[in-house]
C-alpha positions in Angstrom: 112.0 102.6 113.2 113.8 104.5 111.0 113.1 108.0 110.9 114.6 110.0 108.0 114.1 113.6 109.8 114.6 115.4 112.8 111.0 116.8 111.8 107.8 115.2 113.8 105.5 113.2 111.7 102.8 114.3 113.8 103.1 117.2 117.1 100.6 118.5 119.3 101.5 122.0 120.7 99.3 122.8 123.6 96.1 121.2 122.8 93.1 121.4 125.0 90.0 120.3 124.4 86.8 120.9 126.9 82.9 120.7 126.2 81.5 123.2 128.0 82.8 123.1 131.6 84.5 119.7 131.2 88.1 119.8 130.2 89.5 116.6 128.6 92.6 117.5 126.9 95.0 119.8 129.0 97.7 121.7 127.0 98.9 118.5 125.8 102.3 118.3 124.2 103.1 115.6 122.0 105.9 115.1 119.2 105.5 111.8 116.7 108.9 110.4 114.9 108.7 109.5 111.4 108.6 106.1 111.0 108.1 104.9 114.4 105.1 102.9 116.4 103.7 104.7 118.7 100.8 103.7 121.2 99.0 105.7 123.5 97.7 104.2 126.7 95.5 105.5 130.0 92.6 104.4 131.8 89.0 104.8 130.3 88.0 108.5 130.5 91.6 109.6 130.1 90.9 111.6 126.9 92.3 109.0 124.2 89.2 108.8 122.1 88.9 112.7 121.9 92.8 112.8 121.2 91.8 110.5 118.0 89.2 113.2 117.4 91.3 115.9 118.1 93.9 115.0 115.2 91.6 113.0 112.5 89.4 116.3 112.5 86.2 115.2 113.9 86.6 117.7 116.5 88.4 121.5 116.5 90.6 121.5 119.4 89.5 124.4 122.0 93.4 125.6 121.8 96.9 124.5 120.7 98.2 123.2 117.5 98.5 120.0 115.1 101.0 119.4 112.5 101.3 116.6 110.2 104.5 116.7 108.4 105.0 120.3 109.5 101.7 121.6 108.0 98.5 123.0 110.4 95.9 120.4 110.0 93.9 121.6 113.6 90.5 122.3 112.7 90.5 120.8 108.9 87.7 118.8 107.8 88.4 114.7 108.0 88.7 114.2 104.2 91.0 117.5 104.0 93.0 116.0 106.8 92.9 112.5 104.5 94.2 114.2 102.1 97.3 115.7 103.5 98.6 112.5 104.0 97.2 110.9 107.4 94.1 108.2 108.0 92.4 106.6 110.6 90.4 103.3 111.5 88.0 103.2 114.1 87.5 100.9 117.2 83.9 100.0 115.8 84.2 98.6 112.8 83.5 101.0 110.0 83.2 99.4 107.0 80.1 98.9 104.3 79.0 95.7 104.8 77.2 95.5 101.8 79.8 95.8 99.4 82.0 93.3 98.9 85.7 93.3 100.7 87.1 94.2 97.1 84.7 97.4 96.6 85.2 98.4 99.7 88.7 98.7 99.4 88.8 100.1 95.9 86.5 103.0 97.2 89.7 104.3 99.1 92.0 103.8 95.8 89.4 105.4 93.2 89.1 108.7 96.0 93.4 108.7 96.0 93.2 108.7 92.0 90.0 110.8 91.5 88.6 108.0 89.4 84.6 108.5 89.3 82.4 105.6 88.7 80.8 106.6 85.0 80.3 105.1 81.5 83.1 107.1 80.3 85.8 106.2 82.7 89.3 105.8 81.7 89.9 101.9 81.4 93.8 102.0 82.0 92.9 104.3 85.0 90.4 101.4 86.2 92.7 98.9 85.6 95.8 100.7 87.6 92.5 101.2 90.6 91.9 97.2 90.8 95.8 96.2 90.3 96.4 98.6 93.1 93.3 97.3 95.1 94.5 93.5 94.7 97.5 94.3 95.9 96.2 95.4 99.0 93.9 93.1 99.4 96.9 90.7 99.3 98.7 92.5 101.8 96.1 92.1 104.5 95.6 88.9 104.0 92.1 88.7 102.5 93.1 88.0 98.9 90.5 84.9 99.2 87.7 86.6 100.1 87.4 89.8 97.5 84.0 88.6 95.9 82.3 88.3 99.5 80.4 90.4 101.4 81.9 92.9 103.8 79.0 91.8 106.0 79.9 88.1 105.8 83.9 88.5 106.9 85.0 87.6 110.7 85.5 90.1 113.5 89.0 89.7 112.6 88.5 90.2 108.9 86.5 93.2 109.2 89.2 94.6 111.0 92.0 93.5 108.6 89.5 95.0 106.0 89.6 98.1 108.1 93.3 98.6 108.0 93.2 97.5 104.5 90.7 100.7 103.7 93.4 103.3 105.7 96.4 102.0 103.7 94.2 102.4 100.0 94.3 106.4 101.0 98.2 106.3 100.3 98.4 107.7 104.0 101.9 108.1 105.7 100.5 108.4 108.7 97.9 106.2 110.5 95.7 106.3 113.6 94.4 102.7 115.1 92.2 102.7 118.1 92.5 99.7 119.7 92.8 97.5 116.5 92.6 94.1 118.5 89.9 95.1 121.1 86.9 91.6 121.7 89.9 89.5 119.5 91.2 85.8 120.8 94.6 85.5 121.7 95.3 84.0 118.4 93.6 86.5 116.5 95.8 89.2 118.4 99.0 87.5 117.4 97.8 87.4 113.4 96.6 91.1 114.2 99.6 92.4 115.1 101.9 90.4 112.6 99.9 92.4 109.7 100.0 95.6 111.8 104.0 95.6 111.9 103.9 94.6 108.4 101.6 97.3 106.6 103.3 99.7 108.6 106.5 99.4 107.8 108.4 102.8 106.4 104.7 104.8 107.8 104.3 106.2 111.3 101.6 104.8 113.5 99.8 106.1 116.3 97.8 103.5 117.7 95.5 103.3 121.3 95.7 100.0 122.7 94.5 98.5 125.7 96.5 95.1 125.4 99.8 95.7 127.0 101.1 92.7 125.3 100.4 94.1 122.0 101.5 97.6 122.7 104.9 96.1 124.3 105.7 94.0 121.6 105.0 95.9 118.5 105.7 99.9 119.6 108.6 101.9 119.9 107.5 104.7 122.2 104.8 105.0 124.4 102.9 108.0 125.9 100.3 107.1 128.7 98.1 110.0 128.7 95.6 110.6 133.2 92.7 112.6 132.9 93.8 115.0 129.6 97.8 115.2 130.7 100.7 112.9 129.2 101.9 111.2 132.4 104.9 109.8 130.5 106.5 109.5 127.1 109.3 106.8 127.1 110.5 103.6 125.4 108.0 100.1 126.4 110.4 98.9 129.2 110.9 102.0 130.6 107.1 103.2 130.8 106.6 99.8 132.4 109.3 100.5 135.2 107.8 103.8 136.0 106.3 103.8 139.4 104.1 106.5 138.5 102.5 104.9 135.5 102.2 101.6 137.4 100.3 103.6 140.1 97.8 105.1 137.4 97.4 102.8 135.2 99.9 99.3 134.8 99.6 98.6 138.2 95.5 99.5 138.3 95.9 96.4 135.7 98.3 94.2 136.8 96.4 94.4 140.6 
């Protein structure tokens, strides 16, 4: 990690969230460093998924704040929140799986340049799109497979492509929910080498339900009981806590 500020890449300031009678999200506090990893943990129906909501846009929260960078994003549309320098993958794959790996990666880089598909497009601004979207392709390991279906790839690939399509946005910050969720052990390991690798110098917020994966490859970790943050603490630490080993590690370990 190496944050360059004393700013917060990403804070949550006393956000709720409830649909109708049901609160979820309890005047949750939350501060993310630049440049760290930071995974969020908590049983199912702890409010993770609406806390991904919550900060990519998809919902309002029903109080509180969200910064990114130091700017209000709570309540901006998805691609307005995009554009401010923060994006997202999903834990079902979201890709097009008839386009081929290559288009659906340069879709991400012709949106960050404002290049429109169109008879009269600038060619060096099409070439600069493709160098740029070969060299992620590269960098998620799927240089191989450009010309192929989407459709075609590997669980694994599709979600390599997936984290390929968040980095093409030019993002600093990005959101994983549960990146290696239904993958082999194998496929883990070769998950989480090109996770610490694309992320280096960006700040990552990522759910996880591996504890192997979230030890290994995050700095801090929150675990977050029915809408509260139970604890906030380096990995050794949160997995010495007897209280987060009573409401959630131990649940697993037992």
């Amino acid at each position: 990690m190496s944050a360059t500020t004393d700013r917060p890449a990403l804070r949550l300031a006393g956000v709720s969230k409830s649909f109708g009678p049901i609160e979820v999200l309890k005047s949750l506090d939350l501060d993310i460093r630049p440049g760290e990893r930071h995974a969020v943990i908590g049983p199912n129906g702890a409010g993770k998924s609406t806390l991904f909501n919550l900060i990519s846009g998809l919902f309002p929260p029903s109080s509180g704040e969200i910064y990114l960078n130091g700017r209000s994003i709570a309540g901006l549309s998805p691609h307005r929140i995009n554009r401010a320098g923060l994006a997202r993958s999903f834990q079902i794959t979201n890709i097009f799986h008839r386009l081929s790996v290559f288009e659906n990666l340069r879709i991400g880089v012709l949106a960050r340049h404002g290049v429109r598909f169109g008879l009269f497009r600038s060619v060096a601004a099409m070439r600069r799109v493709n160098e740029e979207t070969a060299e992620v392709l590269g960098r998620v390991g799927l240089a191989a497979r450009g010309d192929d279906l989407a459709g075609d790839l590997s669980y694994s690939e599709q979600r390599a492509l997936e984290i390929g399509m968040t980095l093409t946005t030019g993002a600093e910050v990005i959101l994983l929910d549960e990146p290696t969720a239904g993958m082999s052990r194998e496929e883990t390991a070769q998950a989480v080498e090109l996770i610490r690798s694309v992320t280096v110098g960006k700040t990552l917020l990522m759910v996880e339900h591996d504890m192997s994966v979230v030890f290994s490859l995050c700095d801090r970790v929150s675990v977050l009981v029915y809408g509260n943050i139970l604890a906030t603490d380096i990995p050794t630490r949160i997995s010495a806590n007897r209280a987060v080993q009573e409401a959630y590690l131990g649940v697993e370990a037992a």
